[in-house]
N, C-alpha and C positions, 0 to 999 in steps of 0.2 A: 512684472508678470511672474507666476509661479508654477516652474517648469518640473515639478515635484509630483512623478509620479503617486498614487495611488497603493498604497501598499498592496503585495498580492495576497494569494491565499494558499495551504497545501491540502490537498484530499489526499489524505493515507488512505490506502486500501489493504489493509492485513488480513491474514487468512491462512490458514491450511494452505499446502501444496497441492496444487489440482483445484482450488477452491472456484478460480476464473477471475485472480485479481488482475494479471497479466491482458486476460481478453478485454476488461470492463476496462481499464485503464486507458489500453488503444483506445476504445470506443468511447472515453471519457473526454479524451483529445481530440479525436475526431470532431465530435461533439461540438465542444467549446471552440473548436478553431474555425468551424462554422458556424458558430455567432462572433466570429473576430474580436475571441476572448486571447489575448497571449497567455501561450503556458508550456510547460515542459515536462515532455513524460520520463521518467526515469523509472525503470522496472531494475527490479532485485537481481535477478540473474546479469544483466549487463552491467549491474554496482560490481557484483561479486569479481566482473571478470577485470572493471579496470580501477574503479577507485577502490577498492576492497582488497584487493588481490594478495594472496598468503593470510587470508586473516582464514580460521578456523570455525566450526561449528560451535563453539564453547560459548556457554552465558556470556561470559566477557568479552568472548570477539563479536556476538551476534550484536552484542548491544553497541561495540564499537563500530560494528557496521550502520547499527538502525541513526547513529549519532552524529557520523562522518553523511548519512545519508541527509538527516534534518537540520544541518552545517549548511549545504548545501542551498537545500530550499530556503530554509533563512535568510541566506544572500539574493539568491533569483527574487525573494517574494520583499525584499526592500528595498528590488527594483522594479517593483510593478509586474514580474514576471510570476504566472502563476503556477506551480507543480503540482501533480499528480501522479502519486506514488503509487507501486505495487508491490510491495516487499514483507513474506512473512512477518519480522517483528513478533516473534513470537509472547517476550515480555513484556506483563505489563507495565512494569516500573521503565521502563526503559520510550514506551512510548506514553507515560504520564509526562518523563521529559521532556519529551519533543511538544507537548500540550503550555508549558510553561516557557518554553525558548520559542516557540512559532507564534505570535499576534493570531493569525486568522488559519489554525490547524483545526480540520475537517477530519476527526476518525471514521471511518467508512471500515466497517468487520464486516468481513464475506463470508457469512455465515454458513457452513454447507460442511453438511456430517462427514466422519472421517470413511466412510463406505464409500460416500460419491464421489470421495477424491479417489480412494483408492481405484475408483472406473475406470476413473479417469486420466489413469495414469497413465499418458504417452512416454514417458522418458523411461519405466519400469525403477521408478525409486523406490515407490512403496515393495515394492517386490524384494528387492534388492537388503531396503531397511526388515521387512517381516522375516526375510531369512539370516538376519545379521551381518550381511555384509557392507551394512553403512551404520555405523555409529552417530549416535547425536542425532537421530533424524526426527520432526518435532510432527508429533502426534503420535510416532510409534514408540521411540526410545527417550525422546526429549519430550516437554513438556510444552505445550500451547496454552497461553492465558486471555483467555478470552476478556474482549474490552468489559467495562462492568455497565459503562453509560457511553456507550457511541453514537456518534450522531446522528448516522444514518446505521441501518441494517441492512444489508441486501441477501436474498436466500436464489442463489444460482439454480437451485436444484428443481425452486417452483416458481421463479420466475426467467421470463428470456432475457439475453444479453437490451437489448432494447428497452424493456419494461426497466431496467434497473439503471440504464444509462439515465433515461426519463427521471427516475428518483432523483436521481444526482441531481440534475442539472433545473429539476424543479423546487432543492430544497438552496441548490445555491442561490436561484433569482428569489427565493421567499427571503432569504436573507440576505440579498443588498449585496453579492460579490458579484454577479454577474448583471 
């Protein structure tokens, strides 16, 4: 008998700060765990605070973050455990990576102009980064690389949390993960 899980899969969701990676991810979970899909959310901000922790804004720390982050799901998803992520990632070379070390990586770019994050800033980083008092901050002083060929697209800005969960989890049963 062969008790060999199913390999899983990871849905990155990169994005601008403020983009709504964080919100569609819960609601990504949600989701899947109401079709008693197993999976694991991991969002950027909770990497930052424990498995990330002292690493820096710098290309090289962010990409050591985005790496230790797709380390991770590597293992959960060659246990049948599936992850979805929420984590700027702002480079691309760094998440072409993770495309080449993940079997079944799902790019999901949260497409949403850098106006509507700035709306949408509850924490006041934009604020914070537009008057200089945060260095490194990706869209305003650092650079964002938008995917070239993602697999999904979602635009927060004209579509509802709801309508973009739907995308998700209709492009995953077209393709045989769920």
């Amino acid at each position: 008998m062969n008790n060999l899980k199913s390999p899983g899969f990871t849905c990155w969701l990169t994005g601008l700060s403020g983009a709504g990676k964080s919100t569609l991810g819960i609601e990504i979970t949600k989701a899947l765990e109401e079709l008693s899909v197993p999976c694991e959310y991991l969002d950027g901000d909770v990497i930052r605070t424990n498995l990330s922790k002292g690493l820096g804004f710098s290309r090289e720390d962010r990409n050591i973050n985005v790496t230790r982050v797709g380390f991770v799901c590597g293992l959960l998803n060659k246990h049948g455990i599936n992850t979805i992520v929420a984590l700027i990632s702002p480079y691309r070379d760094a998440r072409e990576q993770l495309k080449l070390q993940i079997p079944n990586f799902i790019e999901i770019f949260v497409d949403t102009p850098l106006d509507v994050c700035i709306k949408r800033d509850i924490k006041g980083l934009y604020k914070k980064a537009l008057a200089g008092e945060i260095a490194e901050f990706t869209g305003i002083s650092s650079p964002y690389e938008q995917p070239l060929n993602p697999d999904i697209t979602l635009k927060t800005h004209k579509e509802s949390v709801s309508q973009c969960v739907e995308t998700v989890i209709n492009y995953l049963q077209r393709q045989g993960k769920i």
